[in-house]
C-alpha positions, 0 to 999 in steps of 0.5 A, spaced: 500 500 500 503 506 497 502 512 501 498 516 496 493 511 497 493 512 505 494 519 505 487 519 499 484 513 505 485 518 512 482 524 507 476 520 505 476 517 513 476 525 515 471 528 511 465 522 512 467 524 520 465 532 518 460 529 514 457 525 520 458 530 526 454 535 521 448 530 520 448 529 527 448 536 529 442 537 524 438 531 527 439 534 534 437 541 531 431 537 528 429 532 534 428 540 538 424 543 532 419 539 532 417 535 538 412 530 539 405 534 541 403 534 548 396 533 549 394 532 557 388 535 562 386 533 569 379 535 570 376 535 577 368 535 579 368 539 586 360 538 587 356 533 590 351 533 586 347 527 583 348 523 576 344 519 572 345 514 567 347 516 560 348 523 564 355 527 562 358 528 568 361 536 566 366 537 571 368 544 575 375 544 575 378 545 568 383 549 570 389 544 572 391 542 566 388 542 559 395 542 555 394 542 547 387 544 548 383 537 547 379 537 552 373 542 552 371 545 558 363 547 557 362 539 555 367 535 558 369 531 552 376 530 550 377 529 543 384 527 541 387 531 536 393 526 534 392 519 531 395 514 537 394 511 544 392 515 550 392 514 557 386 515 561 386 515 569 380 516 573 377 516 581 371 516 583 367 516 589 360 514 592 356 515 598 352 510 599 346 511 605 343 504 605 345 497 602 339 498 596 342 504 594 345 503 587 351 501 585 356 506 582 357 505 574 362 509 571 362 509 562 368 512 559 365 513 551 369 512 545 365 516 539 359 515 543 360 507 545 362 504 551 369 502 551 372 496 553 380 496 553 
């Protein structure tokens, strides 16, 4: 192997690590410029009222979170703007004043339907 031949391999060796650091650098200056949107709300019913069934429950304490806008606080529904999974938690609480009193039944809606994951 000549020394020509070397001094021709460790240039293209030097401008494919330029190259790499440059592309590198662009897609980290990429990853920053375009984040994945975050969509997130909380929502909190305050009142002790009385829901009955197929009753939107339409909370009163929106104003903890609602990142992105999904969630409308005048009907309670959250509708999701991106294609993908979404992570639901919710608490209830139910009081009851005797053993004939109904059972709490809670329905979380996909398009209008029950939902069963």
């Amino acid at each position: 192997v000549g020394t020509v031949e070397v001094d021709a391999n460790q240039a293209k060796v030097m401008m494919l690590e330029a190259e790499l650091a440059e592309l590198k650098a662009q897609a980290q200056n990429q990853d920053c410029d375009s984040k994945t949107p975050i969509v997130t709300f909380s929502a909190l019913l305050t009142d002790e009222d009385t829901y009955y069934s197929h009753q939107t429950v339409i909370f009163d304490n929106y104003d903890l979170i609602n990142e992105g806008g999904a969630f409308n606080v005048n009907s309670s529904i959250f509708t999701a703007p991106y294609n993908g999974t979404y992570f639901f938690h919710a608490n209830a609480q139910a009081s009851l004043e005797s053993y004939t009193d109904y059972l709490p039944n809670i329905k979380i809606l996909k398009n209008g339907a029950n939902f069963h994951a």
